[in-house]
Every structure is written in C-alpha cells, then in structure tokens.
VOPAGU-2260 file (C-alpha; in pm, 1 decimal, decimal comma):
REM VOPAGU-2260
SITE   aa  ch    i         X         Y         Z
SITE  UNK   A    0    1652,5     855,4   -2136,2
SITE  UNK   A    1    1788,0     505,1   -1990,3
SITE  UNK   A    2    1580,2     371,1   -1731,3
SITE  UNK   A    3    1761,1     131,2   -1446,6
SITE  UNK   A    4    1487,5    -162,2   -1385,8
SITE  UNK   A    5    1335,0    -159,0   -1036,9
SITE  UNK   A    6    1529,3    -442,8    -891,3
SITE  UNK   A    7    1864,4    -268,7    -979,4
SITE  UNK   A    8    1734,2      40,4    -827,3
SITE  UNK   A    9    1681,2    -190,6    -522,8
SITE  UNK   A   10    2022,1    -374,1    -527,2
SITE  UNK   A   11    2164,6       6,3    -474,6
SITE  UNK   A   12    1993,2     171,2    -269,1
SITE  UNK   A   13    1965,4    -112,0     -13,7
SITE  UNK   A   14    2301,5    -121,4      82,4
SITE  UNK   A   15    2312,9     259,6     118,2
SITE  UNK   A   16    2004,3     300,9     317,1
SITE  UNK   A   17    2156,6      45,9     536,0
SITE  UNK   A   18    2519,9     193,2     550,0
SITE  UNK   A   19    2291,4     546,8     635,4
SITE  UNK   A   20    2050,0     440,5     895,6
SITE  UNK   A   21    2238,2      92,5    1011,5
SITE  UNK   A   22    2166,7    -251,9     920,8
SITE  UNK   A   23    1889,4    -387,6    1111,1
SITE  UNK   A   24    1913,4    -635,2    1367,2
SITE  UNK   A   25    1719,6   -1006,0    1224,5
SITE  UNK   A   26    1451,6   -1140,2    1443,1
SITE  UNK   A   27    1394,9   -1474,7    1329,0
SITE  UNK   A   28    1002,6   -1579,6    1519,4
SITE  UNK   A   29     956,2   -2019,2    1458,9
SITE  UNK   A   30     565,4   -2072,7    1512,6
SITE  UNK   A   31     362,9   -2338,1    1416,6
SITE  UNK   A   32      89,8   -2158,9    1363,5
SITE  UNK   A   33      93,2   -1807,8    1215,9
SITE  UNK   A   34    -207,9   -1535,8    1045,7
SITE  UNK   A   35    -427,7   -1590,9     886,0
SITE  UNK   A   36    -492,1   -1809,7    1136,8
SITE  UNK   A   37    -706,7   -1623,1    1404,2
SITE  UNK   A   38    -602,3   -1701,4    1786,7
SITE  UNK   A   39    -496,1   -1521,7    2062,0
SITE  UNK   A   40    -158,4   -1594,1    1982,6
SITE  UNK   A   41    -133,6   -1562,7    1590,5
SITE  UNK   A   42    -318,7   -1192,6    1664,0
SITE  UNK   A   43     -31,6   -1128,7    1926,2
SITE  UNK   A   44     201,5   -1175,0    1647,7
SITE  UNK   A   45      76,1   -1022,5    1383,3
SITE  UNK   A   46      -5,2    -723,9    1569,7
SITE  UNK   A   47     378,4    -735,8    1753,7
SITE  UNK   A   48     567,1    -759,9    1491,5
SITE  UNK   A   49     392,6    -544,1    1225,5
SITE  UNK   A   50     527,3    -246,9    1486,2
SITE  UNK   A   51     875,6    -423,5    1499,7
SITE  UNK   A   52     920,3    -413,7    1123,3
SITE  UNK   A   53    1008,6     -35,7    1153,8
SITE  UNK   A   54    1325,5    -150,5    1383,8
SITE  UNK   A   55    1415,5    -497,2    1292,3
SITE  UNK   A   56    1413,8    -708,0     982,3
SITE  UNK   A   57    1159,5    -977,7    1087,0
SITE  UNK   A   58    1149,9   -1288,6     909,9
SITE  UNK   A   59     907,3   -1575,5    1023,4
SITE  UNK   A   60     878,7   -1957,8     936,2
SITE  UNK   A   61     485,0   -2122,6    1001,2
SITE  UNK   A   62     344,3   -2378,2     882,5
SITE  UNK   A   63     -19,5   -2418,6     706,2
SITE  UNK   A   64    -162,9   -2485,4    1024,1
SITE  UNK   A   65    -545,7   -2369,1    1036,1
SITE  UNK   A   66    -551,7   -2217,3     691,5
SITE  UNK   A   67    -648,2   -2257,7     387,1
SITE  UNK   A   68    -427,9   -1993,4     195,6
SITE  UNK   A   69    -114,7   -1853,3     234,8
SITE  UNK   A   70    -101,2   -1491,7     319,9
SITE  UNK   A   71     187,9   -1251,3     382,4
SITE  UNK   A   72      17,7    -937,8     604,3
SITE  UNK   A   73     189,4    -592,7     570,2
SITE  UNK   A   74     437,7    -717,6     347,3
SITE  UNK   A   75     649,1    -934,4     618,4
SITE  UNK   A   76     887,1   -1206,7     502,7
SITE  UNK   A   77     727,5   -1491,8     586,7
SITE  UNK   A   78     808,2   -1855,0     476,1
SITE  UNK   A   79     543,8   -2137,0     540,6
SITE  UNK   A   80     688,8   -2522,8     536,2
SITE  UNK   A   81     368,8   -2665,7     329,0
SITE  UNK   A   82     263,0   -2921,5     619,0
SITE  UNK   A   83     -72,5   -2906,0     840,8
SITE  UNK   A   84      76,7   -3092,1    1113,7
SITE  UNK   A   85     183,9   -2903,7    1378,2
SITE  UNK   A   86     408,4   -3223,5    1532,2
SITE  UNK   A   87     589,6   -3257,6    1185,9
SITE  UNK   A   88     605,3   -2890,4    1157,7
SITE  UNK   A   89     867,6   -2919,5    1428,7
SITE  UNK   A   90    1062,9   -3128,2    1278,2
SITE  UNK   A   91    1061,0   -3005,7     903,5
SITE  UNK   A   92    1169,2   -2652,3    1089,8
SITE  UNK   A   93    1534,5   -2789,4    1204,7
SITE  UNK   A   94    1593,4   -2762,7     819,1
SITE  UNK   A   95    1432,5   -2524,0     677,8
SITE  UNK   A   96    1529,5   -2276,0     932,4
SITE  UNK   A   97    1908,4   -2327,1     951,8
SITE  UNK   A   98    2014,3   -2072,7     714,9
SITE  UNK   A   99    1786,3   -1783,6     882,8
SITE  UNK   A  100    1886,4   -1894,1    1234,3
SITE  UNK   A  101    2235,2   -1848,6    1134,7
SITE  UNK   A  102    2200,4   -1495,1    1025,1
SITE  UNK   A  103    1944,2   -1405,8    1295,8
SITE  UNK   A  104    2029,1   -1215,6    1579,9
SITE  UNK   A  105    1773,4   -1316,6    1827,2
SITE  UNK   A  106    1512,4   -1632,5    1805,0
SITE  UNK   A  107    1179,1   -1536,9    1883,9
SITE  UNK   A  108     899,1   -1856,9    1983,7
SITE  UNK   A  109     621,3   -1923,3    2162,1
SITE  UNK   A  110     489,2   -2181,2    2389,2
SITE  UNK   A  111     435,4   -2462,7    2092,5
SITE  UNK   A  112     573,7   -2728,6    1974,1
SITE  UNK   A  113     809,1   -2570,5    1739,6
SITE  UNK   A  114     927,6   -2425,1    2065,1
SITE  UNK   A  115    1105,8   -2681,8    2094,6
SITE  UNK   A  116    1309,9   -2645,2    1738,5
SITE  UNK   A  117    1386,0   -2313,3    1791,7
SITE  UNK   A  118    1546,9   -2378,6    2131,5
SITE  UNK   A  119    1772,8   -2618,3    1948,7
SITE  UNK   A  120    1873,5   -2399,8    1690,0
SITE  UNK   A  121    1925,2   -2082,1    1901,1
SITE  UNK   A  122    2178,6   -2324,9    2077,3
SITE  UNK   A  123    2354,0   -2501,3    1761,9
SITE  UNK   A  124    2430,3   -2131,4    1677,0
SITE  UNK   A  125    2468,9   -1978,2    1982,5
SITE  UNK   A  126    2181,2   -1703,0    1931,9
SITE  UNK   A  127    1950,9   -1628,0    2257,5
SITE  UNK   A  128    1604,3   -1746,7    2238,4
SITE  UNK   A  129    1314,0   -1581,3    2370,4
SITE  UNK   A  130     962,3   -1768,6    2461,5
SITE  UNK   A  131     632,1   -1588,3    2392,3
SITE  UNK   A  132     471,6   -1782,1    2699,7
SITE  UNK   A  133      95,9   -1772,0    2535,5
SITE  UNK   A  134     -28,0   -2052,2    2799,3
SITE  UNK   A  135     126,1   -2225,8    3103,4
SITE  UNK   A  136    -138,4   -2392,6    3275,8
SITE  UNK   A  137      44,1   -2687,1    3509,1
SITE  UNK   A  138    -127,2   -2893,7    3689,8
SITE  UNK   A  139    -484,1   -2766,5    3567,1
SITE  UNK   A  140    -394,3   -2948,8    3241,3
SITE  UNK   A  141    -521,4   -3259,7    3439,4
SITE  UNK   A  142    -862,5   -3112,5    3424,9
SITE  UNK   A  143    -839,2   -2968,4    3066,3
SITE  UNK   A  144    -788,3   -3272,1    2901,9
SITE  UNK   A  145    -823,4   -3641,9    2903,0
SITE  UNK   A  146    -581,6   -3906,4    3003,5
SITE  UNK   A  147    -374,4   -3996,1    2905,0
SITE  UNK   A  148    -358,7   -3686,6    2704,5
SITE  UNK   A  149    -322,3   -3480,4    3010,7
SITE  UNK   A  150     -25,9   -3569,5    3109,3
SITE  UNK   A  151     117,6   -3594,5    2793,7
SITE  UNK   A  152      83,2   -3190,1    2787,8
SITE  UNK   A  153     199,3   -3172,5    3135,8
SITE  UNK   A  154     529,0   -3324,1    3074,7
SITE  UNK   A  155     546,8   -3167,7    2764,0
SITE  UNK   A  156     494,7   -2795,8    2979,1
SITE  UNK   A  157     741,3   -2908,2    3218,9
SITE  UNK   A  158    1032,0   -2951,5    2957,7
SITE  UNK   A  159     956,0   -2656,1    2759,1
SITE  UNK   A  160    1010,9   -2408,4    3068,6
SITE  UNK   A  161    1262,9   -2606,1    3203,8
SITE  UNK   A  162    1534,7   -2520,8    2954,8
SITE  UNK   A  163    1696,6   -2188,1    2986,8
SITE  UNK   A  164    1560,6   -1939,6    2716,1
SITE  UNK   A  165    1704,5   -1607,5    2712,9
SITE  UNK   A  166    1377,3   -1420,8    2841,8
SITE  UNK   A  167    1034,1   -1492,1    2873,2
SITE  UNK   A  168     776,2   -1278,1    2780,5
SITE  UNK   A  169     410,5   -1429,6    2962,5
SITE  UNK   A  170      74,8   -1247,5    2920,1
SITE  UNK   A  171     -21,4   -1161,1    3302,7
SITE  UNK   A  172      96,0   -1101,5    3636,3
SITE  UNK   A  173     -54,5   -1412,3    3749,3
SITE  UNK   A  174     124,0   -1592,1    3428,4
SITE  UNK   A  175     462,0   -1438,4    3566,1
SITE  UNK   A  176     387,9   -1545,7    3915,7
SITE  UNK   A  177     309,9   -1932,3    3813,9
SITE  UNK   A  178     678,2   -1946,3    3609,4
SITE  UNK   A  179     868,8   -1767,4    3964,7
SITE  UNK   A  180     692,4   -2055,8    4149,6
SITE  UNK   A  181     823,6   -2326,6    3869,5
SITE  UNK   A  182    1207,4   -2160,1    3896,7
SITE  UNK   A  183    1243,4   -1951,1    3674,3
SITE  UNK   A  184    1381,2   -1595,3    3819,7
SITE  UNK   A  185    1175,2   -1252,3    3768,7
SITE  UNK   A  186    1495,8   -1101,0    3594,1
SITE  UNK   A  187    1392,3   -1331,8    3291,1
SITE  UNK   A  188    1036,5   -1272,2    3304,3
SITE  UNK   A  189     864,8    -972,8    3162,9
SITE  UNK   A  190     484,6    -890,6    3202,8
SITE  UNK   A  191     350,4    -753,6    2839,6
SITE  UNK   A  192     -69,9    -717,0    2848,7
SITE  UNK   A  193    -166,9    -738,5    2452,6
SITE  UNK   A  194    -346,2    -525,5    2300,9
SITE  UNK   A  195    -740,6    -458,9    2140,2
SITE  UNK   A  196    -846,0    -296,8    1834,8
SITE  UNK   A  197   -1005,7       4,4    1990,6
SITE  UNK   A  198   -1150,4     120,9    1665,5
SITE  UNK   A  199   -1335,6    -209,6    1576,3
SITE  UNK   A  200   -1472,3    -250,0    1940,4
SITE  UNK   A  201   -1662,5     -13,5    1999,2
SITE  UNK   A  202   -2035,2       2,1    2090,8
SITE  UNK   A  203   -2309,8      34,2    1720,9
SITE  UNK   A  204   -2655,5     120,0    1716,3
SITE  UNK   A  205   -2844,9    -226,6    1618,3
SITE  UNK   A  206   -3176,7    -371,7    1575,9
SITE  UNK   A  207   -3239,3    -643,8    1800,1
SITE  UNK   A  208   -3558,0    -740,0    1636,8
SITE  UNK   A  209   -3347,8    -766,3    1325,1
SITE  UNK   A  210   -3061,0    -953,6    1426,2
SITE  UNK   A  211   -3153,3   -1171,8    1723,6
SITE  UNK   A  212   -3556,0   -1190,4    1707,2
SITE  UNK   A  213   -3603,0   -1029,0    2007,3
SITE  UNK   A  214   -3736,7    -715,5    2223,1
SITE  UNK   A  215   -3536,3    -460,1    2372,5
SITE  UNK   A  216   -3687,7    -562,6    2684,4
SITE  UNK   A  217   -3528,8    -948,9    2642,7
SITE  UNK   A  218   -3223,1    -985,5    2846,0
SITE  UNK   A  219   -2965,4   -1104,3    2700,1
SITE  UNK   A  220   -2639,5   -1279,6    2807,8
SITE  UNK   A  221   -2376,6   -1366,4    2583,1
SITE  UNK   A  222   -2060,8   -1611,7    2514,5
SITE  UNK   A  223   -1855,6   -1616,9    2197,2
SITE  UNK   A  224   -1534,7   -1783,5    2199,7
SITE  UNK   A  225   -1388,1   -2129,4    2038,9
SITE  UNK   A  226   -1525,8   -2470,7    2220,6
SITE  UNK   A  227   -1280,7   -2577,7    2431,0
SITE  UNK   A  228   -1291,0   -2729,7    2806,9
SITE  UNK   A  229   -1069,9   -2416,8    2906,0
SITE  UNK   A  230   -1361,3   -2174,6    2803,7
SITE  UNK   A  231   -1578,4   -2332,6    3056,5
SITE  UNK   A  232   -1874,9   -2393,8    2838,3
SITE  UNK   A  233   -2021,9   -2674,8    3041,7
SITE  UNK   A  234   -2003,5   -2460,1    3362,1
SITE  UNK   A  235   -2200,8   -2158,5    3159,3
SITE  UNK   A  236   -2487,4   -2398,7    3042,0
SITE  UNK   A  237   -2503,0   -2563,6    3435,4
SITE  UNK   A  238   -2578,3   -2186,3    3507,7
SITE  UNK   A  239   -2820,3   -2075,8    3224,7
SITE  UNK   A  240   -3020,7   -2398,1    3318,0
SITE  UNK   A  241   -3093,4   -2270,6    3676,0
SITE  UNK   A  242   -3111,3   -1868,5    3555,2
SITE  UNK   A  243   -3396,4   -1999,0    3321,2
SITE  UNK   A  244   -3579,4   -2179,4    3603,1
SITE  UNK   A  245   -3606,4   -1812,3    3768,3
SITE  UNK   A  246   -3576,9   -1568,9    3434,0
SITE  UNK   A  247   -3795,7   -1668,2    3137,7
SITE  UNK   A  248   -3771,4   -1314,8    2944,9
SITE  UNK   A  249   -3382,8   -1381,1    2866,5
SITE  UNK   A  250   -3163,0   -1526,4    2650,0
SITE  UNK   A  251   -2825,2   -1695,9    2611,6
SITE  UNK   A  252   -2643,8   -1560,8    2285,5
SITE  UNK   A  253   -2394,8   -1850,0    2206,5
SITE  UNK   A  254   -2134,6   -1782,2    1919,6
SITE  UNK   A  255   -1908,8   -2051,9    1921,9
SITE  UNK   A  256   -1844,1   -2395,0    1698,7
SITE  UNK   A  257   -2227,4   -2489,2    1680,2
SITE  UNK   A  258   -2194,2   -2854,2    1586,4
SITE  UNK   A  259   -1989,2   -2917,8    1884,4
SITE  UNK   A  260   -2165,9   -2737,0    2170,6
SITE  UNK   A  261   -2564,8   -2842,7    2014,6
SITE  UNK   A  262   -2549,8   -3172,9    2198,6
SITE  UNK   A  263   -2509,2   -3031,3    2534,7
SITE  UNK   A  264   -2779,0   -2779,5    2490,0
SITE  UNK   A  265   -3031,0   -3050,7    2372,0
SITE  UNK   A  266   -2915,0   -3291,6    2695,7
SITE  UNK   A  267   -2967,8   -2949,8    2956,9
SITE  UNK   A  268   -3308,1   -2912,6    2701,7
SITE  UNK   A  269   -3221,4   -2542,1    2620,2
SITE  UNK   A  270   -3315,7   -2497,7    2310,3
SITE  UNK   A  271   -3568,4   -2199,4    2313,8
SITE  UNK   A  272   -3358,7   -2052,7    2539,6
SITE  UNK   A  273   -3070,3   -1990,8    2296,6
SITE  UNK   A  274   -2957,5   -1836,3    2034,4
SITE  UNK   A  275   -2664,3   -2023,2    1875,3
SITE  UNK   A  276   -2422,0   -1908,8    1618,9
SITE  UNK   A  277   -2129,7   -1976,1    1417,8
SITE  UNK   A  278   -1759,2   -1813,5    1520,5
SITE  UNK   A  279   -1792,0   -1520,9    1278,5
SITE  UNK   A  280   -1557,2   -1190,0    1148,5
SITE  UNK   A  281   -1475,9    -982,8    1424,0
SITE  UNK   A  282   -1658,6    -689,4    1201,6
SITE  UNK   A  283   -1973,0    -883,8    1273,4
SITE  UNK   A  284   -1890,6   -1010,9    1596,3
SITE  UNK   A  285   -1921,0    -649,0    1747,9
SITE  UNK   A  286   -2260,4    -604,7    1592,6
SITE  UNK   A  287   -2392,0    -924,0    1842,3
SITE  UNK   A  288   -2204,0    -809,8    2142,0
SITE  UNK   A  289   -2328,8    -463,6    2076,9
SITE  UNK   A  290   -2679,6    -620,4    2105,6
SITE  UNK   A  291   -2607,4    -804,4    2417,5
SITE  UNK   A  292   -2652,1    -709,0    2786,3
SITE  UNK   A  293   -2403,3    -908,0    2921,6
SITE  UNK   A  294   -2093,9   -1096,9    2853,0
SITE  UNK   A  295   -2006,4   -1415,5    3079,9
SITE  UNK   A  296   -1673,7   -1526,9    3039,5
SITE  UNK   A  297   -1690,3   -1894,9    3231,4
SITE  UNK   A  298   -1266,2   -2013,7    3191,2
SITE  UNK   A  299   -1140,3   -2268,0    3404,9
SITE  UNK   A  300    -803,6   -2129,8    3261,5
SITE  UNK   A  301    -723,1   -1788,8    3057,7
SITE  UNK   A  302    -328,2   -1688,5    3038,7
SITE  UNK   A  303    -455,1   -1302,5    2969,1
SITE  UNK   A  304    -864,2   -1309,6    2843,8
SITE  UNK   A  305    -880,3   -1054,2    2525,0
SITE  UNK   A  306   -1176,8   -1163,6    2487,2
SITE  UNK   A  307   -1260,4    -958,8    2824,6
SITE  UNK   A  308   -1115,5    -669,8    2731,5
SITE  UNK   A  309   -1257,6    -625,2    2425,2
SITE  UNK   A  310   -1605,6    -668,5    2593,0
SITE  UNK   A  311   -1515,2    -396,2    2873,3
SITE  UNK   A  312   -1421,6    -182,8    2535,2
SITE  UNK   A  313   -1761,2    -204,6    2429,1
SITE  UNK   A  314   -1853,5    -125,3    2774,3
SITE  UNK   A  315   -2039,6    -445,6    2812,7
SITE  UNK   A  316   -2135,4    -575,8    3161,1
SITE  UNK   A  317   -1831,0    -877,6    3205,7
SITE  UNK   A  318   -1945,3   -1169,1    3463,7
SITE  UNK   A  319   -1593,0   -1361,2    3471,7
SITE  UNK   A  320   -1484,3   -1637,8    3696,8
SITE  UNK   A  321   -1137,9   -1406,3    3694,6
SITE  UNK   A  322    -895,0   -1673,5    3696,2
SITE  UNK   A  323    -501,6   -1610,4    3574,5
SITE  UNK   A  324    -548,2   -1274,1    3378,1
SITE  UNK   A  325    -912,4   -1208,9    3373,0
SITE  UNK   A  326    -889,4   -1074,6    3752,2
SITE  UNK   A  327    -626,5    -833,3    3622,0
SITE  UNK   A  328    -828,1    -689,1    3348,9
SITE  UNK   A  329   -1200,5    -674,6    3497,4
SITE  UNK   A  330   -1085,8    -529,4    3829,5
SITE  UNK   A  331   -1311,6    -329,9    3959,5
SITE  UNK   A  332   -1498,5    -309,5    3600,5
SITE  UNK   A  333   -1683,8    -657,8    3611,8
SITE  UNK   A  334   -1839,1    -964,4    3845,3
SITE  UNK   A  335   -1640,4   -1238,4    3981,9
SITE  UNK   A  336   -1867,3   -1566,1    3978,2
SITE  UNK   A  337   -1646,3   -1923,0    3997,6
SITE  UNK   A  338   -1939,1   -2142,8    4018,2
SITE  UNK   A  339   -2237,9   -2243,4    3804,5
SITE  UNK   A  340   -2485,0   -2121,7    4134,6
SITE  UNK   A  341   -2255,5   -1789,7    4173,2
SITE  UNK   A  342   -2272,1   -1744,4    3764,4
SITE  UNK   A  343   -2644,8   -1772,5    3748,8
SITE  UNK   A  344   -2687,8   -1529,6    4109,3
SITE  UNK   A  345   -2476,1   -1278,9    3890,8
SITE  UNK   A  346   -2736,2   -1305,4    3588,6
SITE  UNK   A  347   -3002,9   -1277,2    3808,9
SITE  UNK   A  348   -2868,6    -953,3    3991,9
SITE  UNK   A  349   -2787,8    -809,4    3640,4
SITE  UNK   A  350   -3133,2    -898,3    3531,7
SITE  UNK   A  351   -3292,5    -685,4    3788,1
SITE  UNK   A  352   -3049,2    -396,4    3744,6
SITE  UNK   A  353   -3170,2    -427,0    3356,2
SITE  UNK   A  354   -3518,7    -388,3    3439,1
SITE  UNK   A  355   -3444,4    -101,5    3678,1
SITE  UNK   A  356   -3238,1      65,7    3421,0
SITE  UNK   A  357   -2975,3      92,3    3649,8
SITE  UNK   A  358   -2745,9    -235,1    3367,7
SITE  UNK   A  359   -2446,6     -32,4    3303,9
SITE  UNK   A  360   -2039,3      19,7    3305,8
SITE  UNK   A  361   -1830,4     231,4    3186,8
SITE  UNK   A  362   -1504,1      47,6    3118,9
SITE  UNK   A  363   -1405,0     178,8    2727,4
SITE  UNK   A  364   -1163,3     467,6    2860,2
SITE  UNK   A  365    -948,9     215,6    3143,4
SITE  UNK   A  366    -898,7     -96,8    2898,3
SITE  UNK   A  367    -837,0     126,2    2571,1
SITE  UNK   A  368    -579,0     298,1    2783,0
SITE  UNK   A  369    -454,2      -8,8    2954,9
SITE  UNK   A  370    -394,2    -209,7    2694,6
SITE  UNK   A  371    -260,4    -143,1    2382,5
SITE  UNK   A  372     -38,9    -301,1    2089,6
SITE  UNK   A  373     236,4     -54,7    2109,4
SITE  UNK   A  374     296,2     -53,7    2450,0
SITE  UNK   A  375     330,2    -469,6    2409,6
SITE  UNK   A  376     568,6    -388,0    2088,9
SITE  UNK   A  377     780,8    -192,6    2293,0
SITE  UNK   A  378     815,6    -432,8    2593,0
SITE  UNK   A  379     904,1    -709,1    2331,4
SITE  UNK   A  380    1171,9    -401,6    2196,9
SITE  UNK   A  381    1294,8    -345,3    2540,4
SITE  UNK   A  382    1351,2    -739,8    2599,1
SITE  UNK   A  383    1572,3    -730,1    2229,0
SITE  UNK   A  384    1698,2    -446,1    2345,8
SITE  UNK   A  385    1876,8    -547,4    2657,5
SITE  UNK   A  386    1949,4    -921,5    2508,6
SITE  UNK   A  387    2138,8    -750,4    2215,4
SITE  UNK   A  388    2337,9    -503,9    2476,8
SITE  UNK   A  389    2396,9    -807,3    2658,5
C-alpha cells in the first residue's frame, strides 16, 4: 500500500482545513523578553496566547534575554534573534521581523524596548499595533532608580505612550486611570486583570520543623519576590527591625536574590531573625508560603501585584501597602500599611490574632473567581476583535 510522507499529508490538508474553517488571522507579538523567562510579563504571555492559538496563528520574535535555552511552549512559532541584549534586541528586530510584520494582521507589544520596533513596523506596513502596558510608573521612576538613570526611563515612558498605538491593554484600573491622566482616551484603553494558576496555589499540609526549623507556635511573616527598589524591600526590613524589638517568637521568611538583599540584613543586624532563601520553582514556592502566616507585600510601585493574588489563593493573611493594583485585588481581603511603623503595627496586630487563634481569611473563592487567564484571553480577543472589524 503507498504511503504519502507526513509533510505531504500536511501540505494538503492545510490548505483545506483552512478553506473549511477560514484562514486565521496572524498576530505577530515583538518582546524582548519571552518564556522561559519567568516575569510577570513573560507569564502574561505565555499564558495569553497559549488560549489565542485556538483562534489566531500566533507567531512571536524574543530574544535570549534571561535564559539559558531556547524553548518553544505548547508548540507556538516562536523565533528568538540569538542576542542577550535587550537594547540591541530592538534593533536586530527591524530586520528580522519584516517579513512576519508584513503578513501579520495585528502587532502585538508590550511596554519594552522593542516596543519601540514594533511601533515602527506596524506603521511602515500600515498594520495597527497594540501595547501590553505591563508597567507605567511616571514620575515615581524618580524614586525607583538612580540618576541619571531615572530620567532616562522617564523620557523613555513618556515617548512610548505618546505615540498612537491602536489600543492599549494596562493591568489595573488604577494603570488605566494614570494613561487617561497622560492623554490617552478610555476608548483605547482596556482593563484586563491576569490570571493565577489556581491548581498550583493552593494551601499543602507541611512540616514546619522540617522545612523552616521552627514551631508551629513561631510566627511567621513572609516576602518572596525578585530584589528590586519597586518591591520595597528596604521599607519591609525598616519594619521587621521594630516588630522584632516587640515580637521575639517570629520570623521573617525572605525568598528573594540572597546575595543582593544579605548586606542589608547584616547592617539592620537581623540575622537570627530570618530565614533567607533563594527565588525557587513555583512548585516549591507554595510549599513555603503554605508554611507562612503572613504575606507582606511592601511595593512602592505594582502595575497589577500577582504575587498578591496568588497569596489570597492560598488564603494567606496579605499586609500590602495597596498601591496601583494591589488595592484592587486585596480589597476587603487584606491590610493596608504604607509605612515601615504602619507595616510593623499590622504584624503586631496579626501576631496577637495568631496567638488567639483568631489569624485567618478566606480569600481562595473571590481571587480564583476574579481572576483568571481566560477571561484576560478573551479581553485581548475582544480588543483583535474590534481592531480587525475596524
């Protein structure tokens, strides 16, 4: 019996599938950094677009940006320019991207450098352009970095959203707000709240004896999160050195970079007081907050705040200083504290309610609910939708 080979099979029933069901629209996404790399961003992404596939023909150009191997999850069509520079990036992707921005029918980017590529492209071929707006901070960029790197980013932010994307797509209600107030009108803004993996965070049985050397009794607070000046760090420590001068039987559960936040502990002299460990698998990850009493989540700046979410999931206690979209997802559900003395007040109160019994939420039903990865898929659907109508 003759036997066509598999990529003839492919080369015919293609083109008939497509003439059956209609071609799909091409979304072409230009990011500088892309999954494996883990972020909020490159998780937003992966998670989007993996829903997308079933509707549109996705193909994506990254670069090698914060990985080590190149990895193509749930079979998407992904090229990656072979650079580790996210600058250069930008400028390799005016090349490599021409013949896929010709054929694509809408651009998607995000608030990057390579934003600034795909702009140009979308216009050299007259395609719209849509902006994943995964950070727009303003003036607070004066406080997150240094100058003169500060207002490097700041003038950098004020280009990006000055030139006229299709849509935007922003994180938050307090993220939409900020753009209305720079210019841009609500009829090209639309609110999409990611997503959590409500089957990995949820709430296991652990040994705390086992895993963090302690009692049941021990209270403990917890932070895990990259070190950055946005995740507040320094103003978590200023409060965990004045908790400590009132709460000895506690401790403070850091899992971040540890080479880079170790100095500051040994300067505040709070070294018995924590437990520090390495950015870890999110497998392992829900083992430690599963252990914890409390999460504090100390940003000076935080676009949405997964991270909060995914604590209220595991029906953790959340002490947040609810700025930009942390407000919107603790709600009535955590503790507001903006300060280092109204952080370590919080710890204390919690403290007491821990001893009393009386330490608990229940959050897992309203954020599983709330926020989910379909319902972001289909607002980024809705947005091609109308564009492509258009």
């Amino acid at each position: 019996m003759f036997l066509l080979p598999s990529c003839a099979i492919k080369k015919i029933y293609n083109p008939f599938k497509n003439f059956l069901m209609g071609e799909k629209q091409k979304i072409l996404v230009i990011s500088d950094t892309f999954y494996p790399r883990r972020g909020g961003t490159e998780i937003i992404f992966l998670e989007v677009l993996k829903r997308l596939r079933r509707k549109f023909e996705i193909h994506v150009l990254a670069s090698f940006y914060g990985i080590e191997r190149e990895e193509n999850p749930q079979g998407m069509k992904i090229k990656r320019i072979k650079v580790r520079n996210r600058v250069l990036f930008t400028f390799l992707s005016l090349f490599k991207a021409v013949k896929h921005a010709r054929q694509a029918s809408i651009i998607q980017t995000c608030a990057c450098f390579s934003a600034f590529s795909a702009f140009f492209l979308a216009k050299l071929f007259r395609k719209p352009c849509v902006l994943l707006v995964n950070g727009y901070f303003g003036k607070k960029w004066l406080k997150l970095r240094k100058f003169p790197l500060s207002l490097i980013y700041l003038f950098f932010e004020s280009i990006l959203f000055s030139l006229p994307f299709a849509h935007f797509i922003v994180l938050s209600n307090a993220q939409k707000q900020k753009l209305v107030k720079f210019g841009i009108p609500e009829s090209r803004i639309t609110v999409a709240h990611p997503g959590i993996n409500a089957k990995l965070f949820r709430a296991v049985k652990v040994s705390r004896k086992n895993l963090l050397g302690v009692s049941k009794k021990t209270f403990v607070f917890c932070f895990f999160g990259r070190y950055d000046k946005q995740k507040g760090i320094e103003l978590l420590l200023s409060a965990a050195k004045m908790f400590f001068k009132r709460k000895r039987n506690a401790k403070l559960l850091l899992i971040t970079e540890k080479d880079r936040v170790l100095p500051q502990i040994k300067k505040l002299k709070l070294e018995k007081f924590v437990i520090l460990k390495d950015l870890m698998p999110q497998k392992e990850l829900v083992r430690y907050l599963s252990a914890s009493d409390v999460i504090v989540i100390p940003s000076v700046a935080e676009p949405f705040g997964m991270v909060a979410a995914e604590s209220l999931a595991l029906n953790k206690v959340v002490i947040t200083t609810g700025v930009d979209g942390l407000g919107e997802i603790v709600r009535n559900h955590g503790i507001i504290a903006k300060t280092p003395e109204e952080i370590a007040s919080a710890l204390e109160k919690c403290c007491e309610l821990k001893e009393n019994g009386r330490l608990k939420v229940n959050a897992r039903s309203y954020v599983v609910k709330k926020f989910s990865w379909n319902k972001m898929a289909e607002k980024f659907e809705r947005v091609y939708g109308k564009i492509l109508k258009s």
